[in-house]
N, C-alpha and C positions, 0 to 999 in steps of 0.2 A: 358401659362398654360390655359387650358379648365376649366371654373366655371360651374358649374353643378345648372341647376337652380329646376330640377325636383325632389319634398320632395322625392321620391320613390329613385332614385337614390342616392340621397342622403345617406336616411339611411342605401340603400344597402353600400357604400364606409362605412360610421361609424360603421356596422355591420363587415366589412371584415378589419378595422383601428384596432377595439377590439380586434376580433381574433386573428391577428397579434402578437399586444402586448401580446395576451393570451400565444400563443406558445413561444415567447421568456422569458415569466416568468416560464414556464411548464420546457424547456429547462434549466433552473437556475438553477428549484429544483432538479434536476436529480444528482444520485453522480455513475458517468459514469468510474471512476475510483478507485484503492484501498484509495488513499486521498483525494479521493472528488473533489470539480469543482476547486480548484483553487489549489490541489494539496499541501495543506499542512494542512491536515486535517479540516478543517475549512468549513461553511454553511452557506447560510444568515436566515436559515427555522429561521419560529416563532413557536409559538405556542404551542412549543413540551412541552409533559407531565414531571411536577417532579418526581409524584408519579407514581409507578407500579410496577406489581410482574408478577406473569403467570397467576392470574385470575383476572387482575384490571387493565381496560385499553388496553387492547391484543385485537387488531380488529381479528387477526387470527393468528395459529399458525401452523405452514407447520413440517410434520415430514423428519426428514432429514436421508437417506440412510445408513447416516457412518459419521465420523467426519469428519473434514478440519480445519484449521487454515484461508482457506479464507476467509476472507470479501465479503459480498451480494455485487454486483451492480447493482444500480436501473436505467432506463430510460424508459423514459413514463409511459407505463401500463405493462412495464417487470421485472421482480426480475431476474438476475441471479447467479448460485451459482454452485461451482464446490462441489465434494462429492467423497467419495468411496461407492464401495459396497464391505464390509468385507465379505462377504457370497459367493460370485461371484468375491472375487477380481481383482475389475474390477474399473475404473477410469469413474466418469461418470459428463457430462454437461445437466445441468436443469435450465428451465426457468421457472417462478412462474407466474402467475398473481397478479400484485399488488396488487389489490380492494381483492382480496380474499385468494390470497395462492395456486389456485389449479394449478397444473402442467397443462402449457401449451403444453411443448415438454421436453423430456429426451432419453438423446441419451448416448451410450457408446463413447467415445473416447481415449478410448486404442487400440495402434496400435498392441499391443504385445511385444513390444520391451523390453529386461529385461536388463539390466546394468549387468556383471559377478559379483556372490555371491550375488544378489539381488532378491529378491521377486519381484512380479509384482505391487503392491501398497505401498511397505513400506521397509525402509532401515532400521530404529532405530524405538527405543523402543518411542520415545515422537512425533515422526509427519509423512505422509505422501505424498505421488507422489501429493495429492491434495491440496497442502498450497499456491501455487499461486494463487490470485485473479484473476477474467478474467476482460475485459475490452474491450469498446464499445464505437463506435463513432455516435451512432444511425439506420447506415444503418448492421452494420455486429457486431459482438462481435468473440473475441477470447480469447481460453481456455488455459493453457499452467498447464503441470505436472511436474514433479520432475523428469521422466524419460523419456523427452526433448518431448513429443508431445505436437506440438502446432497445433492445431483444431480452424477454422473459421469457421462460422454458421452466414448465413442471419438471421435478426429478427425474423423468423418463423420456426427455425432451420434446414433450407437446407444447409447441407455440402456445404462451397463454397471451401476447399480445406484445407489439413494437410501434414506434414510434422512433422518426428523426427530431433532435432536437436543435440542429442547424435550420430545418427547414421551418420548422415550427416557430422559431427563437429569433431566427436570422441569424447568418452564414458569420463563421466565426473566426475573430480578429486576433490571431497569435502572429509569432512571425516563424513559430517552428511546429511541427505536428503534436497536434494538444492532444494532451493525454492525465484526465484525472479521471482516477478510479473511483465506480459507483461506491453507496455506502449505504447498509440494511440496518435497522436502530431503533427500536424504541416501536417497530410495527410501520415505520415511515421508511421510505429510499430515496436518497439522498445524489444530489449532483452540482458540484459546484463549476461556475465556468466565470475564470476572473479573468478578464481579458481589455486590451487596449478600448480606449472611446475614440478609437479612430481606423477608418480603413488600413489594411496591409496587402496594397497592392490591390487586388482585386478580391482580396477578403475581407471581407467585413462590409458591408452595406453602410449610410448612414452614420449613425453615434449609438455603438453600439453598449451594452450595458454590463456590469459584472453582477451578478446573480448567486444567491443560490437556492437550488429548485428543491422542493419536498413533493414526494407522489406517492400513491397507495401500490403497494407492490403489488397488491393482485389486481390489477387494473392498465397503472400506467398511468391513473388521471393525475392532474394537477392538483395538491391539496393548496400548496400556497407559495408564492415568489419572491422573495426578499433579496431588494437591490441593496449592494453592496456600496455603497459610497467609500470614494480614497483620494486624498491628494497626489498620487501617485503619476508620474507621467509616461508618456510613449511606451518602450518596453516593460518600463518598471512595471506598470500594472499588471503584464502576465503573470501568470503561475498554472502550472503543471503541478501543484498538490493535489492532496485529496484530502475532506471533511473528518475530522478526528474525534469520537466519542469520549467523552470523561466526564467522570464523578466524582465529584467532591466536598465535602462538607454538607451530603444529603441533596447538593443541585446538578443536573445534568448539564450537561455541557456541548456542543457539536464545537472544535477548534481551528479557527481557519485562518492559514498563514498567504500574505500574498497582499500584493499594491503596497510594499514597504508595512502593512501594518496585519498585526497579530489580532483575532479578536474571537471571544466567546459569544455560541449564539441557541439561545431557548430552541430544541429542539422539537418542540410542540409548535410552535408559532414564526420562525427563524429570525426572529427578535436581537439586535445588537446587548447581549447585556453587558461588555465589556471592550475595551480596545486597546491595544498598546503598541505606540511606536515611534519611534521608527530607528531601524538600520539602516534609513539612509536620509542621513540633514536635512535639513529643508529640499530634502526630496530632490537632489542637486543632479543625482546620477538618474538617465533617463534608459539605459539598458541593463538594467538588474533586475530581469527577469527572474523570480523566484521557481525552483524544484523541490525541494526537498519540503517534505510534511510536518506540522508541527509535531512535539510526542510530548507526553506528560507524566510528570512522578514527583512525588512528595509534595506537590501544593506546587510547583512550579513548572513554566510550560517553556519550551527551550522552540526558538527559530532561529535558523541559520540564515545569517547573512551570505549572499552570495558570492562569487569568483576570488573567494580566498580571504575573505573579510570573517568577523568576528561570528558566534552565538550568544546568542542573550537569551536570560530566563528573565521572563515574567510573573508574577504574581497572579496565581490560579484561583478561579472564584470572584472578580475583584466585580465593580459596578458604575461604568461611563468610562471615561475617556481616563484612564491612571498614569499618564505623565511620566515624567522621571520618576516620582515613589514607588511606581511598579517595575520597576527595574530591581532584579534581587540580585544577577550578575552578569556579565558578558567574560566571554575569552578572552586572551591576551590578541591584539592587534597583531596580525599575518604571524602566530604562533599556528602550532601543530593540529589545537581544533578550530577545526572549521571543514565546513563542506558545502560543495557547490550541488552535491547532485544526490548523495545516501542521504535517508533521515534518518536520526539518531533512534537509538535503542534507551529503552528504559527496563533494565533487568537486574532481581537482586539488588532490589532499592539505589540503583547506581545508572548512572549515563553513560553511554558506549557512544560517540561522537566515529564516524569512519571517514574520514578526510582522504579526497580522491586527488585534493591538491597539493596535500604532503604526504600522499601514499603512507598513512600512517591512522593507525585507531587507540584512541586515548578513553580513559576511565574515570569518569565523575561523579564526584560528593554534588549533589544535588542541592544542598542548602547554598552553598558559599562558589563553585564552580570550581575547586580545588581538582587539580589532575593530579590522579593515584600513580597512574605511573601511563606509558605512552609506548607502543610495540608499533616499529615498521616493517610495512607490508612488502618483501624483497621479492615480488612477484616482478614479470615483465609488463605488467599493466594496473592501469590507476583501477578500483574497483568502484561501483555504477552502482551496484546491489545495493539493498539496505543489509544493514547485518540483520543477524536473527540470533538469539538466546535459549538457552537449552537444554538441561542436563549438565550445570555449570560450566557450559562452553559457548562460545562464540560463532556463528559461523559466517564465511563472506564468501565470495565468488567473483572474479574481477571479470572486466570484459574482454579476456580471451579464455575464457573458462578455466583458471586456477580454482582454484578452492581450499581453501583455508580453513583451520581448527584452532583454536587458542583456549588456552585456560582462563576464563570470566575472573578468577581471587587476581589472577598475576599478571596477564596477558601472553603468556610463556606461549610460543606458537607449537602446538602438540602435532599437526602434520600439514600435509600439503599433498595438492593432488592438480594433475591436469585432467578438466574433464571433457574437454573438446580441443580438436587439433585444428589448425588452419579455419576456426571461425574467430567472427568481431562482434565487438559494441553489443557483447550478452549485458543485459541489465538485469535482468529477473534475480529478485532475492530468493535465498533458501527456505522451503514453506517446512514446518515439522507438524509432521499427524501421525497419530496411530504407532506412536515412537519407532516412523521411519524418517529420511531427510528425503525431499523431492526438488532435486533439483534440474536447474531447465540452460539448457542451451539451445544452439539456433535449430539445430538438427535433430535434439532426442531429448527427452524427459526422464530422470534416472529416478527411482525409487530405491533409495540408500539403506539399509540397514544388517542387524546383525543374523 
């Protein structure tokens, strides 16, 4: 080892030692994906505001194109945010500047491509082609719509290459506008689409398959397809999830909830190495379309059964088909947790379940599924959002834009706010970066803090 004896040098090395450390605290605060750096909605940020509305506390407020149900992603000095243009129905990708809001780049990335008996940004009456989150690894970010374009863009918005994957794949079999958020991991990007083996209506071609795809993010190619087998039927098979990364016990993990069954899959090869299930009996119920994402903490991986029915944790790590022994608990039957449409929160080694069916969010011992105590939501709407974690605080946002603060130890609700008047069906959860809150409605994008 060389000792530096010259002050000047010296302070040069302790100037670029700071730095160092600066960038990898910089990289922490960054929530580069739909749940955040560690992927189960949860943040180390401090600092963040209790209080706020739309004129208290709002460093800036970004008008937004058209609604989305996506989630902001922040990294560095970038915001980005997928959106429609209703006027131009048109599918668009924009990046914000943090520090201030203003549009750095916005680019169209519709390819054209229309699904049969489909409009070009919208299938139903409550969401659009733009409810997938994008997602970013720092050097590139990708967009992904409802009507399979998936669009890469260097940090300064240079097309690095797109591709449909309806067109590619074959035209896809939901029976409401699919929406699963891409997933960046491990040097791979990820897409999963679990969908009926049967036409719907004039979607779906054939006997179509559930999948899920791995591609080289700077390309776009296919590295490898791994069909997804389920006993699942008619609607059951769908799911609107998205692919959830975990680590555990030294093994990686990709977690994918959907077709009645839970199952862990080698992120290198999309290899089945676990399964668990089911929430629904001999697969009896044929429209239990699954939403909400699996999330994981302490060794166990929690899926919500859907329209008001139970959660189950499963045994994380496990190897083939784990049966009833992989069952470590479920919720009480049409009790308080349960959620049709939030995925749960894993924060400060505890489960945050937000139930949009009993307008109510509850707090879980993860070993045993013991609820700590259970605070209702006395908004005038069921909330959509996933919660997010924070600063020992909670946060939600219902679908008329309330928004909500609670204390994480107790659930004590610390404030409330309206952040949009006279809009609906906001879904986007609250993203935390750069210890600000970014939160999104149909109309404007608020960067929150103190």
């Amino acid at each position: 080892m060389r000792y530096v004896k010259n002050s000047a040098a010296a302070t040069v090395l302790a100037m670029l030692a700071i730095l160092a450390v600066s960038a990898v605290g910089a990289g922490a605060q960054d929530w580069a994906n739909w749940r955040g750096p560690h992927y189960n909605g949860s943040t180390e940020a401090k600092n963040l505001p209790v209080e706020f509305s739309p004129a208290r506390n709002v460093k800036w407020a970004a008008p937004m194109p058209g609604p989305s149900a996506a989630t902001p992603i922040i990294y560095g000095d970038r915001v980005f945010v997928s959106s429609v243009d209703k006027q131009k129905q048109d599918l668009l990708a924009i990046c914000l500047d943090r520090s201030t809001g203003s549009v750095k780049w916005q680019h169209s990335a519709h390819s054209g491509y229309i699904t049969p008996g489909g409009t070009k940004v919208q299938f139903d009456d409550r969401s659009n082609y733009a409810s997938p989150s994008p997602v970013t690894d720092g050097k590139r970010v990708v967009f992904f719509y409802g009507n399979g374009d998936l669009v890469c863009y260097d940090m300064d918005g240079a097309k690095q290459w797109a591709r449909n994957i309806q067109k590619e794949y074959g035209d896809f079999a939901f029976m409401w506008t699919f929406s699963s958020s891409p997933q960046l991991y491990g040097g791979r990007l990820y897409l999963q689409i679990l969908q009926r083996n049967t036409p719907v209506g004039e979607r779906g071609r054939g006997e179509p398959e559930s999948f899920l795809l791995a591609m080289d993010p700077a390309t776009g190619k296919e590295l490898w397809k791994h069909v997804r087998p389920t006993p699942a039927i008619v609607e059951s098979r769908e799911a609107y999830s998205t692919p959830i990364p975990y680590e555990a016990g030294g093994r990686k993990e990709l977690l994918i909830a959907g077709g009645d069954i839970l199952s862990g899959h080698d992120p290198a090869t999309g290899e089945e190495l676990w399964r668990w299930g089911t929430w629904n009996p001999d697969h009896r119920e044929q429209y239990w379309r699954l939403v909400a994402s699996p999330v994981a903490g302490d060794g166990v991986v929690l899926a919500c059964a859907p329209k008001g029915y139970p959660v189950y944790a499963a045994k994380a790590g496990g190897k083939g088909d784990l049966g009833d022994a992989g069952l470590v608990w479920k919720s009480e039957n049409r009790g308080p947790v349960t959620s049709d449409v939030a995925t749960p929160l894993f924060y400060k080694d505890k489960f945050f379940v937000l139930s949009d069916i009993r307008k109510a969010i509850s707090c879980l011992n993860p070993a045993d599924g013991k609820v700590e105590w259970t605070t209702p939501i006395q908004g005038s709407a069921v909330c959509w959002g996933s919660p997010t974690g924070a600063d020992g605080k909670l946060y939600l946002l219902s679908v008329r834009g309330e928004a909500f603060v609670l204390d994480a130890a107790t659930g004590k609700v610390l404030s409330s706010a309206l952040m949009a008047e006279g809009e609906g069906d906001i879904r986007s959860s609250v993203a935390v970066a750069h210890d600000n809150l970014f939160i999104r409605t149909e109309s404007k994008l608020y960067c929150i803090g103190k």
